[in-house]
N, C-alpha and C positions, 0 to 999 in steps of 0.2 A: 159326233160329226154328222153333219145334216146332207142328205144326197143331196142332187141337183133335179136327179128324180127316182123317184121310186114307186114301185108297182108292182104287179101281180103278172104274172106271164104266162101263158097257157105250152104246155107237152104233154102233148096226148089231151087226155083228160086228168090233167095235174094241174094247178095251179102252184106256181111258183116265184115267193119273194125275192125280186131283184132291185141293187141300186145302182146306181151311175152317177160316177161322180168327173168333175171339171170339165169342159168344154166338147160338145159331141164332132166339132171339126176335127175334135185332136186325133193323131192314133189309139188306136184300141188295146185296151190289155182288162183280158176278161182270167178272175180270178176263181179256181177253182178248190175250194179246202178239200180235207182229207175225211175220214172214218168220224160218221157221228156228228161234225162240226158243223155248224153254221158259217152263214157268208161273215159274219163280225167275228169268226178265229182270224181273218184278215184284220191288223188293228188299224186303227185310224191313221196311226204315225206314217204308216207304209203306204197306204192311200192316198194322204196327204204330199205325199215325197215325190209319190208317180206323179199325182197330180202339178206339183211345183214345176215337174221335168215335161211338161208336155204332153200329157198325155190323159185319156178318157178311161175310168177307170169304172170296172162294174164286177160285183162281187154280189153270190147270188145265195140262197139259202136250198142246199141240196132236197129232195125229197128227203121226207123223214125226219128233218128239221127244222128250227124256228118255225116263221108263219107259214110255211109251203107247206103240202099235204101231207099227210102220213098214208102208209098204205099197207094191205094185212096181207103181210109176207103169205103167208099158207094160203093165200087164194091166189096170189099176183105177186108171183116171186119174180124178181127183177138181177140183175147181171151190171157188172162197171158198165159194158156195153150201154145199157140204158142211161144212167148216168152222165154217158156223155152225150149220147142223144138227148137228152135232158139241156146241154151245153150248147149245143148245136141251136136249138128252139129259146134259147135267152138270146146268142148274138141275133138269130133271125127276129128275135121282139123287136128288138133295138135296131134292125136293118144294115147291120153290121156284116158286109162279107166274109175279110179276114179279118184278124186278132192274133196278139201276142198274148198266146194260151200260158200261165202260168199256175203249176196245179204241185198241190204241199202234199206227200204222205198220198193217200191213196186218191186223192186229186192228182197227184203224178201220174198214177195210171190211167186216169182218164183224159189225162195230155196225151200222155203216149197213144188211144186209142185213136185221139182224134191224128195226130204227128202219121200215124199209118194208114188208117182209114177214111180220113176225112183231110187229106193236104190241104182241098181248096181252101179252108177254111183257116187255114192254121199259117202265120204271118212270119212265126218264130213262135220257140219253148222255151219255159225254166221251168225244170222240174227238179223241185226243192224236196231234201228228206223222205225222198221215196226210193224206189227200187224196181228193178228190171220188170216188164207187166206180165212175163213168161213164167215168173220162177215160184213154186209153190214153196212156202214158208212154214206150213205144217212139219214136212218132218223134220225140221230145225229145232223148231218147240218142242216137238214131239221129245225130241233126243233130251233137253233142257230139263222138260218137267220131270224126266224118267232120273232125272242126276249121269247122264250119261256124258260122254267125251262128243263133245262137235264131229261130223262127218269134219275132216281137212279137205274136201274137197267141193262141202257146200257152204254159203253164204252163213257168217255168225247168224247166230240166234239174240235173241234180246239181253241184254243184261241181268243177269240173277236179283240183284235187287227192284227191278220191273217187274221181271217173272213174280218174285215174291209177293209186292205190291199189288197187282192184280190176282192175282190165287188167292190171297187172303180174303179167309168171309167175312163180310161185314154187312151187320143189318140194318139198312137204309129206308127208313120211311116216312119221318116228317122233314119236310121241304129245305129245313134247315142240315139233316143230316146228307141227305143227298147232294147237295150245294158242297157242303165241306168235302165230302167223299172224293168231288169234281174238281176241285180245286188243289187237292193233295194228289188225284195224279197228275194236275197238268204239273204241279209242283216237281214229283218223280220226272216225268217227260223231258223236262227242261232241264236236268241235268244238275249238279253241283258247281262247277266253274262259276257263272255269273250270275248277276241277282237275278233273283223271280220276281218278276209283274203279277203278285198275288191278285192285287185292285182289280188287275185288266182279266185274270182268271174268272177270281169271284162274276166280273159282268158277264163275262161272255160264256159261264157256268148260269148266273141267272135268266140269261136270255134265252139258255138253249134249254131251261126247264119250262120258262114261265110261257114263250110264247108259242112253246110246240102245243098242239094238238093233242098227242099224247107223247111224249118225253120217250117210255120206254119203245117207241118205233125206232129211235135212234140206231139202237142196236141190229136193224138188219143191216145197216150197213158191212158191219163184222161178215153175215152171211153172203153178201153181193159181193165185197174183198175177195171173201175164198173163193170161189167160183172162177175155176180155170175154164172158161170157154173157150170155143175156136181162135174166136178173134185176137185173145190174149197170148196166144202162143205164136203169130203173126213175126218175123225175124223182125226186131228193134232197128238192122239197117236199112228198112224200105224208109225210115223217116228223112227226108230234104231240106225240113224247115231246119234254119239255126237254132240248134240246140245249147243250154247251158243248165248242167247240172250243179246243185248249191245244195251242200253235205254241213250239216255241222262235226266237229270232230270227236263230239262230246253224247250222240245222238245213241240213246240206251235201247231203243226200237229196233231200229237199223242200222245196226254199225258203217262206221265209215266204209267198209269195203261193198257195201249194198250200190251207194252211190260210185263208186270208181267201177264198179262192176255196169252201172247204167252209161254211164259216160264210153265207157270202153265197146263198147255194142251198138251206138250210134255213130253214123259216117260224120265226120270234122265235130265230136262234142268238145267242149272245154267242161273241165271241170272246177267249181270254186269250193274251196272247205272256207269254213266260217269258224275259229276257232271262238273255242267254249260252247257253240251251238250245241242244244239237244236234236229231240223230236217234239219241237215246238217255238211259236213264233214271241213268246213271253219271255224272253229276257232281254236286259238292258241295253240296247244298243243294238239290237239285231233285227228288229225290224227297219231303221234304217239301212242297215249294212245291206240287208237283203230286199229291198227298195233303191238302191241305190247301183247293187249288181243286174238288176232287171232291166235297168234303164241304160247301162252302159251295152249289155247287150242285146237292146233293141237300138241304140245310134249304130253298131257295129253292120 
């Protein structure tokens, strides 16, 4: 799917890949992906759909991935904070005040940062398949990998066949094997119930090898994740914009009670589950569904 425009945008001294797509009169819905990904884990279908409904759509490629910079954690450790600062400096590219921020997985919490920190800027939320921006998810796994029993009184851990799949060593070094590697978790991620968008994996697995800078930068994202900073522990009710949380029921990452737990901590949220959804936008029919939920609440 070809933007309307694309280009290079400066934060800080970062250069970073942004497009925009259908009509720049329209409203704004500035798309924010999760750990790792690229602005194309937004697929085309869901772009397109925003775009049908009226709307100007711009989906950007985080630091660390695709064509935007990389940057060497151990000198220039960075925080979600920055990340959405990052966000902040693409609407300003595009001279866009506000936007309907919609951010997936740990794009979530860089909605949420800006949903508290940054109102003026923020139109309306969906924050899809993520989770409260307060809550540390270490000692969940912690408890998981040890084979122990869940705290009952903190948020599930991932599901054992995730934990599994990731924990397993696997040695990855011609381009072919990393590709498949990439493609067999989004496979896990997305859950069992509905088909898997293998095709739409494999691209957006080749795009986010071929046209990074260097690939394995990806991974600080994991470290900026963890990083409970001040701002992250900010009470989720100072947020004002219309909020709408969008769960799949199926999601092995975050189980459903991550998002009912996000929903339930912002003032007037609704909450939508997506059934068969995982943690991922690759299955059949769901990037409509969840292109379709964005737009019914931004008419609201």
């Amino acid at each position: 799917m070809a933007a309307e425009d694309g280009k290079f945008v400066k934060s800080g001294q970062l250069n970073l890949w942004t497009e925009r797509f259908g009509d720049p009169g329209d409203p704004a819905v500035l798309l924010v992906m999760g750990t790792s990904t690229p602005g194309l884990g937004w697929p085309d279908e869901l772009v397109r759909v925003l775009v049908a409904g009226g709307r100007q759509v711009i989906r950007f490629d985080h630091r660390d991935t695709g064509r935007s910079d990389w940057v060497d954690f151990s000198v220039h450790p960075y925080t979600a904070a920055d990340l959405a600062d990052d966000a902040v400096a693409v609407l300003d590219a595009y001279d866009i005040a506000t936007a309907h921020v919609v951010g997936a997985s740990l794009g979530g919490v860089v909605a949420q940062l800006l949903g508290v920190h940054r109102p003026e800027r923020v139109a309306a939320l969906t924050l899809i398949m993520s989770a409260p921006m307060g809550v540390d998810q270490g000692p969940a796994w912690a408890r998981a990998l040890a084979g122990q029993e869940p705290d009952p009184g903190a948020l599930p851990p991932p599901h054992p066949r995730l934990l599994a799949h990731l924990m397993s060593p696997v040695l990855r070094t011609t381009r072919e094997e990393i590709l498949a590697a990439a493609v067999e978790t989004w496979r896990v991620l997305s859950g069992d119930v509905l088909p898997f968008d293998e095709d739409g994996a494999r691209r957006q697995a080749e795009y986010a090898h071929d046209e990074a800078g260097d690939p394995a930068t990806a991974g600080n994202h994991d470290l900026a994740g963890r990083t409970l900073t001040p701002d992250r522990l900010a009470p989720l009710s100072e947020i004002r914009a219309p909020t709408l949380v969008v769960h799949g029921t199926e999601d092995p990452l975050l189980p459903l009670p991550h998002g009912e737990a996000l929903a339930a901590l912002i003032p007037g949220a609704r909450l939508e589950t997506v059934e068969g959804m995982g943690h991922s936008l690759l299955s059949e029919g769901v990037p409509g569904r969840v292109a379709e939920l964005i737009l019914s609440h931004g008419a609201r």
